[in-house]
VEXDREN-2710 file (C-alpha; in Angstrom, 1 decimal):
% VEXDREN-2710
k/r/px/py/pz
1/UNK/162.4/206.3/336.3
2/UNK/160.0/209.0/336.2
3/UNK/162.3/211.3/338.6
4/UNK/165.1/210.3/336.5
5/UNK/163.6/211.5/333.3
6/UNK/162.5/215.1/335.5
7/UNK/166.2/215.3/336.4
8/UNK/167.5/215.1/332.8
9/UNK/164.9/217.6/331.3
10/UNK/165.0/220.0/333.7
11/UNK/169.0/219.8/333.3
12/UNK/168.8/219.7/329.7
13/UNK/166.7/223.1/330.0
14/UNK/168.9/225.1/332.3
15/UNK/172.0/224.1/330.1
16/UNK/170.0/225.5/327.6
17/UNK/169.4/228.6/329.5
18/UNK/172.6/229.0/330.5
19/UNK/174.3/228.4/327.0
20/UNK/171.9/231.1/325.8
21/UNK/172.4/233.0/328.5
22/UNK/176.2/233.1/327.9
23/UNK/175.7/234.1/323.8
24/UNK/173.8/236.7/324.9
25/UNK/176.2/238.2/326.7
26/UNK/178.8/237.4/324.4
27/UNK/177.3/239.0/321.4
28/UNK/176.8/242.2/323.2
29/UNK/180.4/242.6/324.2
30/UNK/181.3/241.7/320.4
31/UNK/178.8/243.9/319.4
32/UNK/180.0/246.5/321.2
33/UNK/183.5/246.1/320.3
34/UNK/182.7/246.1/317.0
35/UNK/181.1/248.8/316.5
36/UNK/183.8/250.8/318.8
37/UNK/186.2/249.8/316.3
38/UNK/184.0/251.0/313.1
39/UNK/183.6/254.3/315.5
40/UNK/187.4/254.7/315.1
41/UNK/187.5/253.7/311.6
42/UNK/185.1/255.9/310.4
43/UNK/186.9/258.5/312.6
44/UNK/190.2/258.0/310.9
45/UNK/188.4/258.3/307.8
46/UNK/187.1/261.0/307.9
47/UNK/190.1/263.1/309.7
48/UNK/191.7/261.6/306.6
49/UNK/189.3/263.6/304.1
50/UNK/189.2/266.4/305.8
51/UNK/193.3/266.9/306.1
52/UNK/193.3/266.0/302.1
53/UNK/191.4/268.8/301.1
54/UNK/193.3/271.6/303.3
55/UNK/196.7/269.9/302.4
56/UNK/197.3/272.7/300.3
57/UNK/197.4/275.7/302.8
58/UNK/199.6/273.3/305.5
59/UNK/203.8/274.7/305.0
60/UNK/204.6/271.4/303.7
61/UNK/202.8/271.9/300.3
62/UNK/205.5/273.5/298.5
63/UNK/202.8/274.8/295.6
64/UNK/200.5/277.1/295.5
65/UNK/197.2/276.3/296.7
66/UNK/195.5/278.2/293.4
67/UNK/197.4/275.4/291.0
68/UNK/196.0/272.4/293.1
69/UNK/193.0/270.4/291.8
70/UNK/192.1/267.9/294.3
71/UNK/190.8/264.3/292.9
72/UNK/190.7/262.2/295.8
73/UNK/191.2/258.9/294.2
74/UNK/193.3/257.0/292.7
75/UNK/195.6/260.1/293.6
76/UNK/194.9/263.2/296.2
77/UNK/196.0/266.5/294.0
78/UNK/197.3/267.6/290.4
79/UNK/199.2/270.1/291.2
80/UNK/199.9/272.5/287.5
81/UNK/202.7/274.5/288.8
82/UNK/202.4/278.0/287.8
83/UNK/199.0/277.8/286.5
84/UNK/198.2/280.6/288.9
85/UNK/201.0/283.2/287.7
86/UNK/200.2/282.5/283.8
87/UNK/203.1/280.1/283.3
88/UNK/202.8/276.2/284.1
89/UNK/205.9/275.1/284.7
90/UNK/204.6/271.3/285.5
91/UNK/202.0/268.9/286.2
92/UNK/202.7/267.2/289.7
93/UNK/200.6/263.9/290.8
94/UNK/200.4/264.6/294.7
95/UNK/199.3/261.7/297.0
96/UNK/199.1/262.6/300.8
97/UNK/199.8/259.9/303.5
98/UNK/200.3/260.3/307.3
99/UNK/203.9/259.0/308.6
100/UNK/203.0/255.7/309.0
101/UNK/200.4/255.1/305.7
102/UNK/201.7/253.0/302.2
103/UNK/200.4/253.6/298.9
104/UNK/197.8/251.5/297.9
105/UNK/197.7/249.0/294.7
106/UNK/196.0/251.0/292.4
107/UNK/198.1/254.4/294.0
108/UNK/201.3/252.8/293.4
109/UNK/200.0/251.7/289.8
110/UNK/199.9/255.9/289.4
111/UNK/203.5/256.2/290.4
112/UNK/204.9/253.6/288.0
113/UNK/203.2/255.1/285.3
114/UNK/203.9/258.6/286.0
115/UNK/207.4/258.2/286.5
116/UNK/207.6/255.7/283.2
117/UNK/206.4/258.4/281.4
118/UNK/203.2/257.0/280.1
119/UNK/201.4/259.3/280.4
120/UNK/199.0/261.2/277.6
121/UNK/196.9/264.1/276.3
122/UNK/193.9/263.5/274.9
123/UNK/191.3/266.5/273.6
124/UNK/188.0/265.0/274.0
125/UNK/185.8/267.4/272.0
126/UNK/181.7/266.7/272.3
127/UNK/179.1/267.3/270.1
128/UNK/177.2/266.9/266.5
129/UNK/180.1/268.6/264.8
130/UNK/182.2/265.8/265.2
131/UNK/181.2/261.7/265.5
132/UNK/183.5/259.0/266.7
133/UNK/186.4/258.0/269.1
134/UNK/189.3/260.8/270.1
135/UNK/192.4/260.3/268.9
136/UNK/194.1/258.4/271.6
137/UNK/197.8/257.9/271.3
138/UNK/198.4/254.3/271.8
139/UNK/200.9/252.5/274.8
140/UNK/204.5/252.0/273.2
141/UNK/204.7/248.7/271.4
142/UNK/200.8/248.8/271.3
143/UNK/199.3/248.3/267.7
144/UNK/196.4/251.0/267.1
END
């Protein structure tokens, strides 16, 4: 009985030392993938914010690089066309994706309401000389 009882404890034990022995292992190959794939994230990433901000002197940006005002977020550029020759002509929303990339939520969001038309001036002056809210002109349809 006594032997019997050895047997299963010292079973039990190197199940246990094998199970841990095989998590172990496990968790350092996930690790490692892991953090390989954060490697190549953050790489993509940042190649990303880099190419953004010397967009304007590639061919493809059809502006001059002197009207271009980068943001970053929820668009890349505001491009006022002219602005450098004395004469804007326009105010272009730029947003730069690689071949395969999609406009995000909030990007797309932009579009609609760029090419709706709502979009608005505002003067925001700051200071004692004058208290209060600007004058915002309100959405279409929306009571002020």
């Amino acid at each position: 009985m006594v032997d019997l009882s050895l047997g299963i404890g010292v079973g039990l034990v190197l199940g246990a030392l094998l199970a841990l022995v095989y998590v172990l292992v496990w968790k350092a190959r996930y690790t490692r993938a892991l953090r390989s794939d954060a490697v190549q994230r953050s790489h993509a990433v940042t190649v990303g914010k880099v190419t953004e901000q010397i967009v304007p002197f590639f061919p493809e940006f059809v502006w001059n690089p002197k009207d271009a005002r980068f943001l970053g977020s929820p668009v890349d550029f505001v491009v006022f066309d002219g602005l450098a020759d004395g004469q804007v002509r326009r105010v272009v929303f730029v947003e730069v994706k690689t071949a395969s990339a999609s406009l995000s939520p909030r990007e797309r969001q932009v579009r609609e309401a760029v090419q709706e038309r709502r979009v608005a001036w505002v003067e925001l002056r700051v200071g004692r000389e004058r208290e209060g809210r600007p004058e915002v002109p309100p959405d279409e349809g929306e009571a002020r």
